[in-house]
N, C-alpha and C positions, 0 to 999 in steps of 0.2 A: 620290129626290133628283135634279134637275137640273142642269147645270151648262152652262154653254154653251162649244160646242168639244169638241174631243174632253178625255175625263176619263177616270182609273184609280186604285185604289184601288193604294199600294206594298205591293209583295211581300212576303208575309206578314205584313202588319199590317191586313187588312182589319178586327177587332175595333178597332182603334184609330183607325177612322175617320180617317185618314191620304188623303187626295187630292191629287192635282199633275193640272193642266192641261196639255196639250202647247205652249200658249203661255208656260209658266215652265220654266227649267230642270232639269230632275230632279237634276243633280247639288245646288242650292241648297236643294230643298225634303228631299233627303235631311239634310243638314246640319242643316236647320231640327228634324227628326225625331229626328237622334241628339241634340243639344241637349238636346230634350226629355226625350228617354228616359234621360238623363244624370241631368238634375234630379230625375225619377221614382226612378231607383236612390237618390239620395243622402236623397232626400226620407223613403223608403220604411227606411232603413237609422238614418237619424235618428230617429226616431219610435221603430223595434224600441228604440233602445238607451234613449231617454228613459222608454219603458216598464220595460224589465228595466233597468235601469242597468249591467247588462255584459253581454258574452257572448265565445260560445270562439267563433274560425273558423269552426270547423263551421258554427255559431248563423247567422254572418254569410255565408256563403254560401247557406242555407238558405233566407234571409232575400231576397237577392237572386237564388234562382234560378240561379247558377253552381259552377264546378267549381271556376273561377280561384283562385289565390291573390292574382294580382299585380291582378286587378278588384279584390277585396275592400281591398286597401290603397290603392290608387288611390284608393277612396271614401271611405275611413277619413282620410286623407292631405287632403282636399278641407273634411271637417268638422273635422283636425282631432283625434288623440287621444291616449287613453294606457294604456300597456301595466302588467298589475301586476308590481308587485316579488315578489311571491310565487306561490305554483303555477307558477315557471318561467317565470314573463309567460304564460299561459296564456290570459287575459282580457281583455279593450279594453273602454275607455268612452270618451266623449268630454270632452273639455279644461274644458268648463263644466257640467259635470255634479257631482263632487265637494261639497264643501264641506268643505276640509281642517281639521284640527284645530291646536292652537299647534305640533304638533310635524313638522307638515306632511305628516299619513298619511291616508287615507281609508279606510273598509272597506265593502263590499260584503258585508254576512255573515262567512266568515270569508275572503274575497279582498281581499287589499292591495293601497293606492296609493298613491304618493311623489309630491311636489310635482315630486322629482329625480330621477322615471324609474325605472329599473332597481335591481335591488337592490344593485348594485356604486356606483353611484354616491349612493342613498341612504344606504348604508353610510360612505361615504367624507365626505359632511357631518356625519353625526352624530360621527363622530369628531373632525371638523376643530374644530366648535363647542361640543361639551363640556366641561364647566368642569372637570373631575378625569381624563379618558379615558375609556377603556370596556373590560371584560374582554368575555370570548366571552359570557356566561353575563348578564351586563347589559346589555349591547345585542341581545339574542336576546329578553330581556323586554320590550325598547321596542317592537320591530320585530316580534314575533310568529313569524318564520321564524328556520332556522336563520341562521349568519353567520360561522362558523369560514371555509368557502370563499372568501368574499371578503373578509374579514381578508386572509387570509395572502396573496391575489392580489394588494391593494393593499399591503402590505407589499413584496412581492418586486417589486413597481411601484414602488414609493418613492415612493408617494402618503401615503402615512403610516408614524410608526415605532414602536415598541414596545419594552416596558420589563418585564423580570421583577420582579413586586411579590408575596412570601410566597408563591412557587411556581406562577404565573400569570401567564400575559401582559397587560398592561395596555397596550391600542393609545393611542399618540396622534399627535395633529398632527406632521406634517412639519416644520411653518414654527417655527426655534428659539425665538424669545420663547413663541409660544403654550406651546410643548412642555413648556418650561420652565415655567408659568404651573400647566398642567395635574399636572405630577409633583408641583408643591412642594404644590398643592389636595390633591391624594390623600392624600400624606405628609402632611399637617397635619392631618385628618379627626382629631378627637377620640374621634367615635366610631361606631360602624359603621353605617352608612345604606345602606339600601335605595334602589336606582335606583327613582323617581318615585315615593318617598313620604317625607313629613316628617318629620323625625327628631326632630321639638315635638311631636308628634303618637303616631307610630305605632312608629317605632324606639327607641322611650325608653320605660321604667316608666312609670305611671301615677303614682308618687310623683313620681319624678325630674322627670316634668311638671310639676305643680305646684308643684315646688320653682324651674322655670326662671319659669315663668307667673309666682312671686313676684319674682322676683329681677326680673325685665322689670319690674314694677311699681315698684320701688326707683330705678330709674334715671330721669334727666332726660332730656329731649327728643333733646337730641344722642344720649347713650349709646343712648338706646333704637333709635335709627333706624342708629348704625352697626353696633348689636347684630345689629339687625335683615338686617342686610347681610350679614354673615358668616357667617348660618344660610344666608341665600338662596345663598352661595356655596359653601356646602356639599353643597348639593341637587344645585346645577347648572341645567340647562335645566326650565324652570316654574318655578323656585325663588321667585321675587319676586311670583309670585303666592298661590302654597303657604303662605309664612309670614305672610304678609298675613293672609291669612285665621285663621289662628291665633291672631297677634296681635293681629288687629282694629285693622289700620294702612292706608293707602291703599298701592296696588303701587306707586304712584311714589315715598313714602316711603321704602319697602321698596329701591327699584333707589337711589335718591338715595344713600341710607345706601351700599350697594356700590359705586358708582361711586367714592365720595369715600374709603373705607378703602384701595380696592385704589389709588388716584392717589395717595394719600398727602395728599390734600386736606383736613386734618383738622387744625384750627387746638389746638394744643396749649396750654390754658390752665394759669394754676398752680393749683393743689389749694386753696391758702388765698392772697386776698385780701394784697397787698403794706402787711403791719403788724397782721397776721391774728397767732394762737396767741399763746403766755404773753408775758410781757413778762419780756426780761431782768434778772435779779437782780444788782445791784449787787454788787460784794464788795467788806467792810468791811475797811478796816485797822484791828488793833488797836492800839488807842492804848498 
C-alpha cells in the first residue's frame, strides 16, 4: 500500500489497518480511532446480549476483552439497561429487550425482571397497587423470589405500612385512602382466594361454581356487570381480565361494572314499577 508523504501505521493496531499521515495530526486521527473502537465495543456487547438475552459481568467483560468493571458499565450505561430483581441483580440485559407481561415481570429462564428495577422497588409497587395488600407468602408467589427482606426494609422506610390480619402480616400502601381501600378489600373477601387465580374458577367447588354460573345467568345487564366488578375486585391485579373470561363478558364490561360500584355510580332503581304489586283492599264499614 502507498501513500504519499511520509505514513505509519498507530501503535499497536497495525491488524486494524489504522494510518495517519505526517500531514494530519496524530492527536485527531487518534480521536477518530478511539471513536471507533468505542462504537466496536458497544456494537460487539450489543449483539452478545441480543443473542443470550442476559448475562453475569463475568459474561460481559469476557465479551469485551477487559478486566474493568467501570468499561463494562460505561458500555452498559451507553445502550442502555437492566439489572434483575432476582439472583441479587446478578444479570443485565438491555432496556428493549424484554417484553413484560401485565404484571410488569420478565424472565429469562428462571432470572427475573421488573419494569421497576430492583427488587426493593419492585416490591414496593406491587404493594402500592394491590387491591387487598400482600402477605410475605403472596407476593413471594407473584414475584418468584423471596420478599420478607424488603418488606420489612420498606416498612421501617415508611414507604409502606402493615396490618396484623389472623396472625400475619399483611403490608399495605402508605397513602391513607388507598390503605384504607385495601384493609376494608381483604376484610370483605367472602372467601378465601388465592393471589392470581379466580376464585369462579379455581378457589371454589366445582358445585358452588355452577351454582354462581347460574346465579350470573338470572340477573339483568346492570346486575350482571356490577356482579362482575366485585369478583374483579376481589382478585385484585388481572382481575378484570380473569372474570371476563369466565364469564364470557368483554374486560371493559367487567372494569365498567368496578369502577361504577366502588364510585358509588350505581343508579338505584325501585324493585316494582310506581303502581306495581296488589292493589289495596278497601275496608268495609259494616252497615
Amino acid at each position: 500500500m502507498e501513500l504519499s508523504g511520509e505514513s505509519s501505521l498507530l501503535e499497536g493496531d497495525g491488524a486494524a489497518g489504522i494510518w495517519y499521515s505526517s500531514s494530519v495530526p496524530r492527536v485527531a486521527l487518534e480521536e477518530v480511532y478511539q471513536m471507533a473502537r468505542k462504537a466496536l465495543d458497544a456494537s460487539a456487547l450489543r449483539s452478545h446480549l441480543q443473542k443470550q438475552l442476559i448475562a453475569t459481568l463475568g459474561d460481559l467483560k469476557t465479551e469485551l476483552g477487559t478486566s474493568s468493571t467501570m468499561t463494562v458499565f460505561r458500555k452498559l450505561k451507553e445502550l442502555g439497561y437492566l439489572t434483575s430483581y432476582s439472583h441479587r441483580g446478578k444479570y443485565y440485559t438491555l432496556r428493549d429487550i424484554p417484553h413484560f407481561d401485565e404484571l410488569g415481570l420478565w424472565s429469562s429462564g428462571s432470572v427475573w425482571f421488573s419494569i421497576s428495577g430492583n427488587l426493593l422497588e419492585t416490591t414496593c409497587r406491587f404493594v402500592d397497587e394491590t387491591e387487598a395488600g400482600f402477605t410475605a407468602a403472596e407476593l413471594q408467589r407473584l414475584l418468584h423470589v423471596g420478599v420478607k427482606e424488603p418488606l420489612l426494609k420498606l416498612y421501617r422506610q415508611k414507604r409502606i405500612d402493615r396490618q396484623e390480619v389472623d396472625g400475619e402480616y399483611v403490608y399495605l400502601s402508605r397513602e391513607k385512602g388507598r390503605k384504607r381501600n385495601q384493609r376494608l378489600t381483604r376484610e370483605g373477601r367472602m372467601v378465601p382466594v388465592e393471589i392470581g387465580h379466580s376464585p369462579l374458577r379455581e378457589a371454589l367447588s366445582q358445585e358452588l361454581n355452577a351454582a354462581i354460573i347460574l346465579f350470573f345467568s338470572l340477573l339483568d345487564e346492570k346486575q350482571r356487570r356490577l356482579y362482575a366488578g366485585l369478583e374483579s375486585h376481589k382478585i385484585g391485579h388481572g382481575g378484570d381480565r380473569k372474570v371476563a373470561q369466565v364469564l364470557a363478558l368483554d374486560v371493559h364490561t367487567v372494569a365498567r361494572g368496578r369502577h361504577e360500584l366502588f364510585a358509588s355510580d350505581v343508579e338505584r332503581e325501585r324493585v316494582r314499577k310506581e303502581g306495581g304489586g296488589r292493589k289495596r283492599v278497601e275496608k268495609k264499614r259494616p252497615k
